[in-house]
C-alpha positions in Angstrom: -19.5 -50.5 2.0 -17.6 -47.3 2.5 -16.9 -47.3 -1.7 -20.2 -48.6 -2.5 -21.7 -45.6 -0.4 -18.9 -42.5 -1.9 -19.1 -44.2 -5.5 -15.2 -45.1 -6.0 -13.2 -47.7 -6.7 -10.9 -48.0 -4.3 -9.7 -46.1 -0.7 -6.2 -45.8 0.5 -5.2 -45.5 4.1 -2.4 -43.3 4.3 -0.3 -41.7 7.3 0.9 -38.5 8.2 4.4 -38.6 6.0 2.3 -40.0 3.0 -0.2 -37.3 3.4 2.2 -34.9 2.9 2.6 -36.6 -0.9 -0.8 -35.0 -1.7 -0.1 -31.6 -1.1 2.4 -29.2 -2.6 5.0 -26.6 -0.9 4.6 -23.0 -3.1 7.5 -21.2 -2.8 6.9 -17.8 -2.9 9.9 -14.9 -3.3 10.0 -12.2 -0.5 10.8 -8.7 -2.7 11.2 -6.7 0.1 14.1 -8.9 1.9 15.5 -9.9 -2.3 15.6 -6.2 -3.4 18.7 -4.6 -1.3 20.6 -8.2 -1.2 20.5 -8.4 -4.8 19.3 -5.4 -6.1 18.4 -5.7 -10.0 19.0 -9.3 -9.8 16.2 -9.9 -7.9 13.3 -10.1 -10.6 15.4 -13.2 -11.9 15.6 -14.4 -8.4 12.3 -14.1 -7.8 11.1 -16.1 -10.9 13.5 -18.6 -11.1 12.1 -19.1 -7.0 9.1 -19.4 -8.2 9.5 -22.3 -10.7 11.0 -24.4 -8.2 10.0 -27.1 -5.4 8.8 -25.3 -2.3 9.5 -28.6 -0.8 13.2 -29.0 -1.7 14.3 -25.5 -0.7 12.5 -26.0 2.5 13.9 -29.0 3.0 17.4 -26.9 2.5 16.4 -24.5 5.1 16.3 -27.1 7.6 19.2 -28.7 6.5 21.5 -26.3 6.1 19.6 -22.9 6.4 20.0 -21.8 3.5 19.3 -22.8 -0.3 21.9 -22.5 -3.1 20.4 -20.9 -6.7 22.1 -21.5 -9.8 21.3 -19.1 -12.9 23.3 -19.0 -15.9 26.3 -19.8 -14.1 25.8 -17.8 -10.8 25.6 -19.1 -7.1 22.8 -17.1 -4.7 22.4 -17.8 -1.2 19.0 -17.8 -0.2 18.0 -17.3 3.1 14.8 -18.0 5.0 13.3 -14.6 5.0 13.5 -14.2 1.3 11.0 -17.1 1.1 7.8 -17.7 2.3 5.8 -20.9 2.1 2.1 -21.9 0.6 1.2 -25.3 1.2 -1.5 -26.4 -2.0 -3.3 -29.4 -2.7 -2.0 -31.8 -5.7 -3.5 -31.3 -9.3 -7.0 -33.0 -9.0 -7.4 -33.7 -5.0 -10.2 -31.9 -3.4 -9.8 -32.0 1.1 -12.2 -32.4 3.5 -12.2 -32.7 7.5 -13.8 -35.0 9.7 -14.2 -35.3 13.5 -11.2 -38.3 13.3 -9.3 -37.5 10.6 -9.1 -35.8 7.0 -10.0 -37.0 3.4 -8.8 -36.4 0.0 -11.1 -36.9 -3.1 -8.9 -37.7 -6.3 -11.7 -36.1 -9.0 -9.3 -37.2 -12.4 -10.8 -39.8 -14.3 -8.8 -42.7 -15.7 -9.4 -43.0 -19.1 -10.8 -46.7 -18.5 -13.3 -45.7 -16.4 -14.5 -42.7 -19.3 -14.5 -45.6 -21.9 -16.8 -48.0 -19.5 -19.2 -44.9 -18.7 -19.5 -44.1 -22.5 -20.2 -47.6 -23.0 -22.6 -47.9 -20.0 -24.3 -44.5 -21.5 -24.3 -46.1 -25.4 -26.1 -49.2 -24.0 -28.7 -47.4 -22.2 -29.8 -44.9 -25.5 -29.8 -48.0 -27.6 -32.2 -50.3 -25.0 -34.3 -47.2 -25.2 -34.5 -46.3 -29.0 -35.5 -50.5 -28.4 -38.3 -49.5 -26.3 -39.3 -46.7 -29.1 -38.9 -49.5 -32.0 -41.7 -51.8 -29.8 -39.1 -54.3 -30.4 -39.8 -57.8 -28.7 -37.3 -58.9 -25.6 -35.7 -61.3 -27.7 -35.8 -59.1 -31.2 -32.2 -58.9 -32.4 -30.8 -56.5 -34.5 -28.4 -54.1 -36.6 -26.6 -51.2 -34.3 -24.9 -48.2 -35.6 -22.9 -45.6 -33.7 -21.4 -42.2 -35.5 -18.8 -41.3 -32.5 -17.4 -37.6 -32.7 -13.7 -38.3 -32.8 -11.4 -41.6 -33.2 -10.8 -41.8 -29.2 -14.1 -42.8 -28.7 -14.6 -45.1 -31.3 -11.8 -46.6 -30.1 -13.5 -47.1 -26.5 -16.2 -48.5 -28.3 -14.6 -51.2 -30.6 -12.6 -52.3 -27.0 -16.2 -53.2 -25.9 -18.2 -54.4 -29.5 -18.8 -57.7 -28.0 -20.6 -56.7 -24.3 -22.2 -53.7 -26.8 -24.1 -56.7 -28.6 -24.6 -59.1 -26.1 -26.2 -55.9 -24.2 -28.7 -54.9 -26.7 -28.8 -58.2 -28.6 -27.3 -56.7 -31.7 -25.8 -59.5 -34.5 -23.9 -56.4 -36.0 -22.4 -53.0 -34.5 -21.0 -50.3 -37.0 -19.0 -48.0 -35.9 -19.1 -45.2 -38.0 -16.6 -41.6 -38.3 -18.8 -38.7 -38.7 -17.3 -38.2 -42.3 -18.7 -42.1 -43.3 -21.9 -42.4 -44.8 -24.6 -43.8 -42.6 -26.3 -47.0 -43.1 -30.1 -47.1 -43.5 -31.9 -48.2 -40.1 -35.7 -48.1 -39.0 -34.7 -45.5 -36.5 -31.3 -42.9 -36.4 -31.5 -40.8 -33.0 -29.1 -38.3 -32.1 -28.1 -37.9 -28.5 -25.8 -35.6 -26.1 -23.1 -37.5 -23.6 -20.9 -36.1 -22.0 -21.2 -32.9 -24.1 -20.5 -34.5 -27.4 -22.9 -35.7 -30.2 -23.7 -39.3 -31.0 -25.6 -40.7 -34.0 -27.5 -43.7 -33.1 -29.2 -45.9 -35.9 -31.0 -49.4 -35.1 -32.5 -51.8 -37.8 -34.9 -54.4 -37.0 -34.0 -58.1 -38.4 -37.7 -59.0 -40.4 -36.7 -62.1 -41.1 -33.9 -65.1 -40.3 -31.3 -65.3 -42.6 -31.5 -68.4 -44.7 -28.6 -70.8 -45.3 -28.2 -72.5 -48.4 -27.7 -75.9 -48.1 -26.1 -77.5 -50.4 -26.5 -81.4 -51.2 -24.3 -83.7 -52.6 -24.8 -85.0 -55.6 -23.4 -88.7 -56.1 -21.9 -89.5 -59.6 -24.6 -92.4 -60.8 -23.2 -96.0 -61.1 -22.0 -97.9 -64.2 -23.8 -100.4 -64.9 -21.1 -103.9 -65.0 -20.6 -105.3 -68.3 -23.2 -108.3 -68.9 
């Protein structure tokens, strides 16, 4: 219900030592307390801080309170006050509190689910252009998609088959923009997701004939009299 209702595919239960997994420790460099330990060192101090774990060097303070720096060969001994902390959320996670707890929205999108919602949004332009064609329930026909970039026409091909069976298509081309498009009884161009798509349907007029071949039997000889 709960993922039916928020729109996502799956919810993890996590405790307090896993939450911390979704956030990140920013270590931040204390110039005024750097500066008369370490004098014109202390820029280099500062930035090499800076590209480091908050988590790890914290985890040094409490450990042995203080963290060991390495540049180019030298040793530093930092020591708390040199350092304060920022706690920030992990790349794509968005927070929010509740009365019993707090939740974390991942926002990134697999690249599955982008190829199923291009295909879901490909499906419902062609059933329209359909609608615009007056084509019977039962019509089938020829589909063409231009895609902007190989990615996507990728995504595509992984899905010709639920494509067709969809919008009851016998063929699907799929097309780079560079290729020269077929002719159809309709070409539509439409915006997803920010980038063009060509569209082209073609009606079937007529079933296609198979030729039937017959046998023909090599005629008898006629026995001696």
């Amino acid at each position: 219900m709960i993922c039916t209702q928020a729109n996502t595919r799956k919810i993890e239960f996590v405790n307090v030592e896993e939450e911390q997994k979704l956030k990140r420790l920013k270590a931040i460099a204390n110039y005024k307390a750097l500066g008369p330990t370490f004098k014109e060192k202390a820029n280099n101090i500062a930035e090499a801080i800076k590209s480091l774990d908050g988590r790890r060097i914290f985890e040094a303070f409490k450990e042995n309170g203080y963290f060991k720096l390495e540049i180019s060969g030298s040793t530093f001994e930092i020591s708390p006050e040199m350092i304060t902390f920022r706690e920030e959320m992990a790349e794509n996670f968005i927070p929010g509190v509740f009365s019993r707890g707090r939740v974390y929205v991942d926002v990134a999108v697999p690249k599955r689910l982008l190829a199923e919602g291009l295909v879901r949004d490909i499906v419902r332009r062609m059933q329209e252009m359909r609608r615009q064609l007056n084509l019977p329930v039962d019509a089938y026909l020829y589909a063409y998609v231009v895609s902007p970039s190989k990615a996507e026409l990728e995504s595509l091909r992984s899905k010709e088959d639920y494509i067709c069976e969809e919008v009851r298509a016998k063929r699907l081309g799929l097309l780079r923009r560079e290729q020269e498009r077929p002719t159809a009884d309709l070409w539509r161009e439409w915006l997803i997701d920010g980038r063009n798509y060509m569209i082209g349907l073609q009606k079937i007029r007529s079933k296609e004939r198979r030729t039937r071949r017959t046998a023909v039997k090599p005629p008898r000889s006629k026995s001696a009299s």
